[in-house]
N, CA, C and O atoms as CSV, one atom per row, in Angstrom:
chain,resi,resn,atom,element,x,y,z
A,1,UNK,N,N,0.841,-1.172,0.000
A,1,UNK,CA,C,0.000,0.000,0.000
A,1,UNK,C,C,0.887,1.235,0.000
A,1,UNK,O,O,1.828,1.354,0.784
A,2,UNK,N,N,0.544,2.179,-0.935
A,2,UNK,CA,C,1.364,3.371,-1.337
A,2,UNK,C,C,0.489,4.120,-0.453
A,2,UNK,O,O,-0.728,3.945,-0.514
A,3,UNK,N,N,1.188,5.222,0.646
A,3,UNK,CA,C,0.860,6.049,1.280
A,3,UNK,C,C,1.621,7.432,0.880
A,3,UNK,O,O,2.823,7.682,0.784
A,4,UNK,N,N,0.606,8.133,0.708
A,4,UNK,CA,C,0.821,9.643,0.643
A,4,UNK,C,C,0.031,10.627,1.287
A,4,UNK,O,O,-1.191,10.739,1.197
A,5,UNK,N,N,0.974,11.484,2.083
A,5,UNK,CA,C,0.774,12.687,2.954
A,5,UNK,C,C,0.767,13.697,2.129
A,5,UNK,O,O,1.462,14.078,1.188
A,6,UNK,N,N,-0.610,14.216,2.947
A,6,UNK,CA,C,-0.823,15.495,2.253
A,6,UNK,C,C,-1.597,16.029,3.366
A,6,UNK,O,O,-2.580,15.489,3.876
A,7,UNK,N,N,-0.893,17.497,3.802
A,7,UNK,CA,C,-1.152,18.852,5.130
A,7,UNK,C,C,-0.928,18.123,5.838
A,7,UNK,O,O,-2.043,17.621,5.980
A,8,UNK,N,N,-0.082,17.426,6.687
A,8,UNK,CA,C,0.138,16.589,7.671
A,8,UNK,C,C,-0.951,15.499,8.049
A,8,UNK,O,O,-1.154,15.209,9.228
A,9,UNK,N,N,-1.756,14.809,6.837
A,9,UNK,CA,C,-2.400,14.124,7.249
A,9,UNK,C,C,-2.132,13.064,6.300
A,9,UNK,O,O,-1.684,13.247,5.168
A,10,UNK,N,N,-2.516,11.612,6.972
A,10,UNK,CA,C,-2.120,10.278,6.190
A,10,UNK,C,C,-3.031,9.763,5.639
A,10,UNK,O,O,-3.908,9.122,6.218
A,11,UNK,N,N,-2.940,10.048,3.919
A,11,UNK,CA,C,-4.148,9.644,2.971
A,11,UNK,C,C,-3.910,8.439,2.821
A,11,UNK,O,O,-2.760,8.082,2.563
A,12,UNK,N,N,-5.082,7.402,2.964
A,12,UNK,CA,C,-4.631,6.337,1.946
A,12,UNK,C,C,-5.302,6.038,-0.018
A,12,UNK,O,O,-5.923,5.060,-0.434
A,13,UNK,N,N,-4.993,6.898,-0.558
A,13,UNK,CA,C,-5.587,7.126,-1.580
A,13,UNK,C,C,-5.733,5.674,-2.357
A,13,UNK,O,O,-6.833,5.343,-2.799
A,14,UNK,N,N,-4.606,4.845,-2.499
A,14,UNK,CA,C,-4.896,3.638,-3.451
A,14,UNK,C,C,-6.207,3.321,-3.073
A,14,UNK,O,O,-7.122,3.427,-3.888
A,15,UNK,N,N,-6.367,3.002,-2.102
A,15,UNK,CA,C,-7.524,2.180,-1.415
A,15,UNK,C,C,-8.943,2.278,-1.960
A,15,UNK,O,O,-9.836,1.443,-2.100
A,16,UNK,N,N,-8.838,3.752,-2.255
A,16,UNK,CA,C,-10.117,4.599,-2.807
A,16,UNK,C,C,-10.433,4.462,-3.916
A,16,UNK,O,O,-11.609,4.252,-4.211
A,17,UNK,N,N,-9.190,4.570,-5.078
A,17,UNK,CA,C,-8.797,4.587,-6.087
A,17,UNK,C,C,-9.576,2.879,-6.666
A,17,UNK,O,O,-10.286,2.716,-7.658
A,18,UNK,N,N,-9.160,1.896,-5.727
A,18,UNK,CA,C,-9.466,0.376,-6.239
A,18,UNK,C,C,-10.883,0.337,-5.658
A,18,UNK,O,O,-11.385,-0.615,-6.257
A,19,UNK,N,N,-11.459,0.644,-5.144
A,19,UNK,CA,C,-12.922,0.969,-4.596
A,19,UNK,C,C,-13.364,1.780,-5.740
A,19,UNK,O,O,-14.525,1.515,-6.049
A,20,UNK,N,N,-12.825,2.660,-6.447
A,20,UNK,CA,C,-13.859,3.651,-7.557
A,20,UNK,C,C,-13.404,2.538,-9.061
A,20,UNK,O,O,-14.091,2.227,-10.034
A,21,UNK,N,N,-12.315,2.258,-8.779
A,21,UNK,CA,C,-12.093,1.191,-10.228
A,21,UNK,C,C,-13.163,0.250,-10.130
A,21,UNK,O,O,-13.917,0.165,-11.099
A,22,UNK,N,N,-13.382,-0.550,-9.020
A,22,UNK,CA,C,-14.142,-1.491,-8.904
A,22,UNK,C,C,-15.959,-1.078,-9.202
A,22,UNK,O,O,-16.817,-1.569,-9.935
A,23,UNK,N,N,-15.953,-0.428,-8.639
A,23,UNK,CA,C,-17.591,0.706,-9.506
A,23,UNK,C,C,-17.517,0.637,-10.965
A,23,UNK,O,O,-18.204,0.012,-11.773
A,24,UNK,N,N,-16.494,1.448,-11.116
A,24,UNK,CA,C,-16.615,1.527,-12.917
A,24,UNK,C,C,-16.458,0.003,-13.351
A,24,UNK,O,O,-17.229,-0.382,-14.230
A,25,UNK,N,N,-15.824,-0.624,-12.991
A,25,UNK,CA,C,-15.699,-1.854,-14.062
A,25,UNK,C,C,-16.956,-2.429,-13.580
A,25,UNK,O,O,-17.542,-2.801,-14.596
A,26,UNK,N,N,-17.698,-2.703,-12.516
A,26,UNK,CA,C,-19.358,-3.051,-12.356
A,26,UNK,C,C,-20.183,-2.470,-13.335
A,26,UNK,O,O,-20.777,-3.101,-14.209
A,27,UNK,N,N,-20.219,-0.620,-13.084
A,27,UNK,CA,C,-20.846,-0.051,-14.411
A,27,UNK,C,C,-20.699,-0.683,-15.316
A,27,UNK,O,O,-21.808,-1.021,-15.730
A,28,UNK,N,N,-19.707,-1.175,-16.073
A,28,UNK,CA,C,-18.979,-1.472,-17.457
A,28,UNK,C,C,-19.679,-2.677,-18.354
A,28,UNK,O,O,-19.753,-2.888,-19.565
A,29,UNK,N,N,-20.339,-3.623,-16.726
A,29,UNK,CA,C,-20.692,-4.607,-17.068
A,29,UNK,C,C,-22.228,-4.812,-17.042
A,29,UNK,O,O,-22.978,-5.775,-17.203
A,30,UNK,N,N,-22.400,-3.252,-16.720
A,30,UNK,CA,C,-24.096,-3.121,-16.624
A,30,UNK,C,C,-25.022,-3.301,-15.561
A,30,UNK,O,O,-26.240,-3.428,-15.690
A,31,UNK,N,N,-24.148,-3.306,-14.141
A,31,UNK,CA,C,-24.561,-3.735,-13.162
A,31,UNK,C,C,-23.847,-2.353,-12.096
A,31,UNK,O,O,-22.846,-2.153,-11.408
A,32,UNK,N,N,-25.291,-1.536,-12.575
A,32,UNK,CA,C,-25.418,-0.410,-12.436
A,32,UNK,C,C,-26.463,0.130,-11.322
A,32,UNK,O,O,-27.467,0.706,-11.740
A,33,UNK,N,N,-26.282,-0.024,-9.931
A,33,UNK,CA,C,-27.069,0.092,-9.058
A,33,UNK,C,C,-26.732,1.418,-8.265
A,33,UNK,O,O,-25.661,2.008,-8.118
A,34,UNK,N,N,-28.065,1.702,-7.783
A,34,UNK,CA,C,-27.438,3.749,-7.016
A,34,UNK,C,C,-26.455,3.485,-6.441
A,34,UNK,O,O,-25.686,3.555,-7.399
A,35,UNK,N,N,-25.541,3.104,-5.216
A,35,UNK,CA,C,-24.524,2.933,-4.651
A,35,UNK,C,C,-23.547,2.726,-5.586
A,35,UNK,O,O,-22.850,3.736,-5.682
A,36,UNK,N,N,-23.095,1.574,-6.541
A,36,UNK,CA,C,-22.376,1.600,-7.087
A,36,UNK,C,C,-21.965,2.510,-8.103
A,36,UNK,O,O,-20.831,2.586,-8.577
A,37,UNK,N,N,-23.388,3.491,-8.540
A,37,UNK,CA,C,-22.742,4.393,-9.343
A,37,UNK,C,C,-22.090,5.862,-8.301
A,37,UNK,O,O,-21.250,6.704,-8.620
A,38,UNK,N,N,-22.772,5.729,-7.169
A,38,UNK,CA,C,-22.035,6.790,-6.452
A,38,UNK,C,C,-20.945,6.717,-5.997
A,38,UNK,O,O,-20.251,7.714,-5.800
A,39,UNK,N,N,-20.429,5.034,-5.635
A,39,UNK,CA,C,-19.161,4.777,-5.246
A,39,UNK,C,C,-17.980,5.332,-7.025
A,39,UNK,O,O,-17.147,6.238,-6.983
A,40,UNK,N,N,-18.195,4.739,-7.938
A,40,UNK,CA,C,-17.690,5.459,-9.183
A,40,UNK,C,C,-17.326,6.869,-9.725
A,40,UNK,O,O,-16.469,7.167,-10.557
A,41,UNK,N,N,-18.533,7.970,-8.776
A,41,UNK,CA,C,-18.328,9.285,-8.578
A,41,UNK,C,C,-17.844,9.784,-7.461
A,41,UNK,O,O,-18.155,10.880,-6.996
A,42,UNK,N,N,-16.939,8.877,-6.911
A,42,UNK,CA,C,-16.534,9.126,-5.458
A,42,UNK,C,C,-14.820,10.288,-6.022
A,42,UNK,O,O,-14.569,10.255,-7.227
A,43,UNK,N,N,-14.041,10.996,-5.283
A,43,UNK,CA,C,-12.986,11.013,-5.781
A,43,UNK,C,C,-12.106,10.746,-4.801
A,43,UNK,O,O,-12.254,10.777,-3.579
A,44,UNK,N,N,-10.894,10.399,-5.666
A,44,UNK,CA,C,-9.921,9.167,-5.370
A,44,UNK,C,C,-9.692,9.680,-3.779
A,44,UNK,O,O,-9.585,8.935,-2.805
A,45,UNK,N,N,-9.649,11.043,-3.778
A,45,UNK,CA,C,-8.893,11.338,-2.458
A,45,UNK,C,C,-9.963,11.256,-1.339
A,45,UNK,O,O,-9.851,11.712,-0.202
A,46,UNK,N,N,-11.115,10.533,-1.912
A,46,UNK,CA,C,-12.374,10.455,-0.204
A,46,UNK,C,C,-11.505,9.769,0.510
A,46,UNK,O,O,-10.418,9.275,0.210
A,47,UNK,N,N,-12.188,9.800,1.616
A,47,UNK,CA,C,-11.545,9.139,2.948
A,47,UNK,C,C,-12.863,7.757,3.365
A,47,UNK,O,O,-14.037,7.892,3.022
A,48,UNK,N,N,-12.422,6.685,4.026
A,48,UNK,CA,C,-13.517,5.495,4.164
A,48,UNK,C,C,-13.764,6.355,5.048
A,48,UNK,O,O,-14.467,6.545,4.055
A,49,UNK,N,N,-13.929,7.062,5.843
A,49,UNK,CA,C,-15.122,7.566,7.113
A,49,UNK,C,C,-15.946,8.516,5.895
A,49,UNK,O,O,-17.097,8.133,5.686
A,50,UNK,N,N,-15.605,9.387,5.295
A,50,UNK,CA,C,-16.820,10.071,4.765
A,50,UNK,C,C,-17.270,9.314,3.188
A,50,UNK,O,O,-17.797,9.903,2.244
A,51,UNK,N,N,-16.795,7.519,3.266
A,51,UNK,CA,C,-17.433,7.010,1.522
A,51,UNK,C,C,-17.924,5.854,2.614
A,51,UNK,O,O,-18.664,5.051,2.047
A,52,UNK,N,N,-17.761,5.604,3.745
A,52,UNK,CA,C,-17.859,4.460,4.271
A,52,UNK,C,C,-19.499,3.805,4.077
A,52,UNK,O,O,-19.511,2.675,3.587
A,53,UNK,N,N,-20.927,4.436,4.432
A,53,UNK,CA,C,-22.231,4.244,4.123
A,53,UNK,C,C,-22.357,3.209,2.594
A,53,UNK,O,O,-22.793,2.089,2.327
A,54,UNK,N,N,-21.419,4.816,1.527
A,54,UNK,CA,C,-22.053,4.064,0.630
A,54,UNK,C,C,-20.915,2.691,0.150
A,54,UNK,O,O,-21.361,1.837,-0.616
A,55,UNK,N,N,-20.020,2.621,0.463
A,55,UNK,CA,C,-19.035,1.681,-0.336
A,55,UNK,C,C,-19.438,0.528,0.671
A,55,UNK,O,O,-18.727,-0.473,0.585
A,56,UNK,N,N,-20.683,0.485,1.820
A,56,UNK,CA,C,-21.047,-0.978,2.553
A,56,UNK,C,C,-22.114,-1.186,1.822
A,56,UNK,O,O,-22.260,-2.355,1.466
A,57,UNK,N,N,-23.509,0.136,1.224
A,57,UNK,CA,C,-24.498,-0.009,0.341
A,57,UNK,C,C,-24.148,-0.499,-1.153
A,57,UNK,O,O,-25.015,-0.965,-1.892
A,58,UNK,N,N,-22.796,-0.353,-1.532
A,58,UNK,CA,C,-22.637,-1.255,-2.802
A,58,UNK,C,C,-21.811,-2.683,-2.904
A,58,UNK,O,O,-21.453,-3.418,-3.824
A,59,UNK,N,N,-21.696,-2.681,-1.386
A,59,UNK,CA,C,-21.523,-4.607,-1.114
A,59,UNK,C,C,-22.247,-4.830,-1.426
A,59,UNK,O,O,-22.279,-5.189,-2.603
A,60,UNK,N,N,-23.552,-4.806,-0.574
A,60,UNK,CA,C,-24.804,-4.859,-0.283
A,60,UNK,C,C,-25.519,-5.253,-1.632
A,60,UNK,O,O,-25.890,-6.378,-1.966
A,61,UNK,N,N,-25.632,-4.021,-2.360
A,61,UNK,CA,C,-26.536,-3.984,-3.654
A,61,UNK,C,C,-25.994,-5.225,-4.846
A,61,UNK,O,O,-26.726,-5.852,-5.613
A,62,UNK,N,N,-24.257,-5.349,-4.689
A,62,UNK,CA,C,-23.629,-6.049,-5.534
A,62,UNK,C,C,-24.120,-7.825,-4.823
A,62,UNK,O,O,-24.438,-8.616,-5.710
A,63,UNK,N,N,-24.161,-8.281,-3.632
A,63,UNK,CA,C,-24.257,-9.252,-3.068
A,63,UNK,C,C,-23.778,-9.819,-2.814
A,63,UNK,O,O,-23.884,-11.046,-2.802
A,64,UNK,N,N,-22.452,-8.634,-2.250
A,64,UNK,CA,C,-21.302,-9.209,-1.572
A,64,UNK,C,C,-21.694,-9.548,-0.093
A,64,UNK,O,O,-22.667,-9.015,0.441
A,65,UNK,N,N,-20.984,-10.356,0.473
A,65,UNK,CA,C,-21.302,-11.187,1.928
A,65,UNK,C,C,-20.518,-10.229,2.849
A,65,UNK,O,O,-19.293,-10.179,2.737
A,66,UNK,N,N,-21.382,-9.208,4.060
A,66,UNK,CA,C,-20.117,-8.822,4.865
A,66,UNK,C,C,-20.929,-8.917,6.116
A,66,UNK,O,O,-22.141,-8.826,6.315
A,67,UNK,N,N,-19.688,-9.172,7.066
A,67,UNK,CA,C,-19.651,-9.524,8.472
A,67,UNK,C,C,-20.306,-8.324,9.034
A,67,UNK,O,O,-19.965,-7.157,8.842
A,68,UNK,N,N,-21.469,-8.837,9.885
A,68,UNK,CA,C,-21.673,-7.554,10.993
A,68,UNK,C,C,-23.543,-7.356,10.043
A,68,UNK,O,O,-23.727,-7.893,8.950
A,69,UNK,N,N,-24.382,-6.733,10.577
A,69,UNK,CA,C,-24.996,-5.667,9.758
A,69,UNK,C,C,-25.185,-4.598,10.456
A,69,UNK,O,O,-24.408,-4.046,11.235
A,70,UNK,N,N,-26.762,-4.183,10.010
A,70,UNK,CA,C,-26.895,-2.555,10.144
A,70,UNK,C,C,-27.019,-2.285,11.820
A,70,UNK,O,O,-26.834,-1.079,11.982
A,71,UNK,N,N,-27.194,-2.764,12.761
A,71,UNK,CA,C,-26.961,-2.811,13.733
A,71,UNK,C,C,-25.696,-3.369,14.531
A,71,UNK,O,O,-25.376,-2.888,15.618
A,72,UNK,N,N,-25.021,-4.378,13.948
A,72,UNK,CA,C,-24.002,-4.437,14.520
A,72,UNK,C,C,-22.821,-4.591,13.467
A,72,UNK,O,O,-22.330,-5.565,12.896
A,73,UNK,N,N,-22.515,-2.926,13.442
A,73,UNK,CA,C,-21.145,-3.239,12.626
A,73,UNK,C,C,-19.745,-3.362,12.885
A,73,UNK,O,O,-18.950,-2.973,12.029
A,74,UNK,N,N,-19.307,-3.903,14.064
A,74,UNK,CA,C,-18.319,-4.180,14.807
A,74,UNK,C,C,-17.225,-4.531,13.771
A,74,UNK,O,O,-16.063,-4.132,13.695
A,75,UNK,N,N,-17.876,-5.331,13.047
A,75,UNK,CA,C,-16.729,-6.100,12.196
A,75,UNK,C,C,-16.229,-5.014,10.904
A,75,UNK,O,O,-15.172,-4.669,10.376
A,76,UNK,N,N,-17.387,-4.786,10.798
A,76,UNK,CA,C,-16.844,-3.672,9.361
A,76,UNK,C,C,-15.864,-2.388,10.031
A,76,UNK,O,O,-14.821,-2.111,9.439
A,77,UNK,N,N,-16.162,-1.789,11.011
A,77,UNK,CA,C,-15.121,-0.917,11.734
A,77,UNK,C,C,-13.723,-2.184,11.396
A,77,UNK,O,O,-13.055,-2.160,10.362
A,78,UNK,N,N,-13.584,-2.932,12.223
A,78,UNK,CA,C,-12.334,-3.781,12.944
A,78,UNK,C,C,-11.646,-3.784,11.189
A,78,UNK,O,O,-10.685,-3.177,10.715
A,79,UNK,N,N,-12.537,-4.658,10.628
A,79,UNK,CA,C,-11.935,-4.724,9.117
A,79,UNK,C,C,-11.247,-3.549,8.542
A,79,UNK,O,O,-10.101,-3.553,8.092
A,80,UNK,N,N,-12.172,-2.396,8.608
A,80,UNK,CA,C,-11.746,-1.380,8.587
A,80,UNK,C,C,-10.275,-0.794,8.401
A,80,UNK,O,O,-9.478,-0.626,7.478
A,81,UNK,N,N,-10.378,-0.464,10.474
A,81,UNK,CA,C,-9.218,-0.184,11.019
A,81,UNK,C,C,-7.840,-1.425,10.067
A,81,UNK,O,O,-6.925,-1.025,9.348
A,82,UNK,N,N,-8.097,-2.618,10.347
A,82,UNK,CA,C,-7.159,-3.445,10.168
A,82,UNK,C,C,-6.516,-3.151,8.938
A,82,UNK,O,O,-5.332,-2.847,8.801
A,83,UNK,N,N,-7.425,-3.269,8.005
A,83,UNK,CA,C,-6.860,-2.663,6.756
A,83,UNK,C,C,-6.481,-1.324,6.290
A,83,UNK,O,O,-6.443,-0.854,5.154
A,84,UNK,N,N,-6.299,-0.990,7.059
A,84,UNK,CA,C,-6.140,0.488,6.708
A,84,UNK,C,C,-6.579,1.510,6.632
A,84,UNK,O,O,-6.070,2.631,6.650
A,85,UNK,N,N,-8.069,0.986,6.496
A,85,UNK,CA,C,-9.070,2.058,5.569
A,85,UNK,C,C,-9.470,3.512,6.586
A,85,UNK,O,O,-10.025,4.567,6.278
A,86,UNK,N,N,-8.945,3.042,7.822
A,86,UNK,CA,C,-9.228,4.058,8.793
A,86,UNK,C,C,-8.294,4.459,9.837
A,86,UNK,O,O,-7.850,3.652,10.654
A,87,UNK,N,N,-7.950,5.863,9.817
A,87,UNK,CA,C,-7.090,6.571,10.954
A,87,UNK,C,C,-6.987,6.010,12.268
A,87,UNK,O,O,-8.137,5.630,12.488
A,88,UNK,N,N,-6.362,5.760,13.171
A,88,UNK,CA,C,-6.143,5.685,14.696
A,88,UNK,C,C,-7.792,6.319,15.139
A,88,UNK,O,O,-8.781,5.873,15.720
A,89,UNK,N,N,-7.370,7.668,14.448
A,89,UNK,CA,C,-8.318,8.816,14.924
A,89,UNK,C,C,-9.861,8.621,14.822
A,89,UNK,O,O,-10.696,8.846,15.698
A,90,UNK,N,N,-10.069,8.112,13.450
A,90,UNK,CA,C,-11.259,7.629,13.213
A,90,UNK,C,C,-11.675,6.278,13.772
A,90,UNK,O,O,-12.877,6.299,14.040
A,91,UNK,N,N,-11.091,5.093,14.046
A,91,UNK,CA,C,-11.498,4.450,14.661
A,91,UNK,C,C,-11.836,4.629,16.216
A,91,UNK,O,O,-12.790,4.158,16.835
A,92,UNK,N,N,-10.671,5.534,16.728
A,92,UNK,CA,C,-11.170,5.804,18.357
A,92,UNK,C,C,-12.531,6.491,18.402
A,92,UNK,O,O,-13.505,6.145,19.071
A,93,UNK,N,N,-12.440,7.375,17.693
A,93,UNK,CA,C,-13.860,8.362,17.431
A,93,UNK,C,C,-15.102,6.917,17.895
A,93,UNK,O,O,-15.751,6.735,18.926
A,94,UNK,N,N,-15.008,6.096,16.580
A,94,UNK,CA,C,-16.152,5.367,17.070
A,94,UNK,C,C,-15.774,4.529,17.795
A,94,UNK,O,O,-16.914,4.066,17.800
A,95,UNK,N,N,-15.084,3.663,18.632
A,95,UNK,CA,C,-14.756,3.146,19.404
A,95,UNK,C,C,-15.222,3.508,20.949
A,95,UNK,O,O,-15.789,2.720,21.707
A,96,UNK,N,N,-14.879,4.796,21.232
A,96,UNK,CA,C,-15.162,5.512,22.423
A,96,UNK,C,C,-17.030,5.729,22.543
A,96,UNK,O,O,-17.839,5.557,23.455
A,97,UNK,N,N,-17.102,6.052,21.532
A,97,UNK,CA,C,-18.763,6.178,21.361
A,97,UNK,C,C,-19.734,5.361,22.025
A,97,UNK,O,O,-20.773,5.658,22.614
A,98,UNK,N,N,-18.935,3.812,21.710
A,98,UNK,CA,C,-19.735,2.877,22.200
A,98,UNK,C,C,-19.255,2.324,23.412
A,98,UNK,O,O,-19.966,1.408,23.825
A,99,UNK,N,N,-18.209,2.614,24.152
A,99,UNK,CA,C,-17.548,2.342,25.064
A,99,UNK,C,C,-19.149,2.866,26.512
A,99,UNK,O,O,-19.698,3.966,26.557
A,100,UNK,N,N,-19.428,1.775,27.344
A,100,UNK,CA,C,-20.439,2.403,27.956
A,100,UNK,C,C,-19.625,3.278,28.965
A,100,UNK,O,O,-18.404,3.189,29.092
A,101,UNK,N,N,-20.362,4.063,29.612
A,101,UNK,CA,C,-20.082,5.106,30.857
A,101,UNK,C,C,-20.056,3.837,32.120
A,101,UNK,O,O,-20.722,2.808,32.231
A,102,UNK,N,N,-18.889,4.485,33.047
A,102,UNK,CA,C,-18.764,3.814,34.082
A,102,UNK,C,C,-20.205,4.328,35.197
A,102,UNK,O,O,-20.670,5.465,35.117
A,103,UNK,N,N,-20.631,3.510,35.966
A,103,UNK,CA,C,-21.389,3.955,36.967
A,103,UNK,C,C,-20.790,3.998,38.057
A,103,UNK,O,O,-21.374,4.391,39.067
């Protein structure tokens, strides 16, 4: 994975890049569903926290199999994080969220 910084922050652009390839070559083949065409109009430099909704709505629509659903997406974060697709920052964000309050 090619990483490039840009304003002191750590893009992972390939990532995005093979996520919008993967749209268009779906388009290509005519399997052209709302998510997947929005994942295709995504640009390269989104980040998975602000493409994250729709690039799980064009698993989804495509009928790809993913761990977790709309209530418990534990796994799609973890996957996430693991792979890259998400900052320290962004994973603590939601991490802490769900962390309950001590009594």
């Amino acid at each position: 994975m090619q990483v490039v910084t840009v304003d002191e922050q750590t893009t992972r652009v390939p990532k995005m890049r093979d996520a919008i390839a993967i749209a268009v070559a779906l388009l290509a083949t005519g399997s052209n569903t709302p998510a997947t065409v929005e994942v295709a109009c995504l640009r390269p430099s989104a980040s998975f926290w602000e493409s994250r909704a729709v690039l799980i709505d064009m698993l989804i629509e495509q009928g790809m199999p993913i761990r977790g659903s709309a209530d418990d997406s534990y796994w799609i974060w973890i996957d996430g994080f693991g792979n890259g697709l998400l900052t320290i920052g962004e994973f603590e964000l939601w991490f802490y969220e769900r962390l309950p309050a001590w009594q």
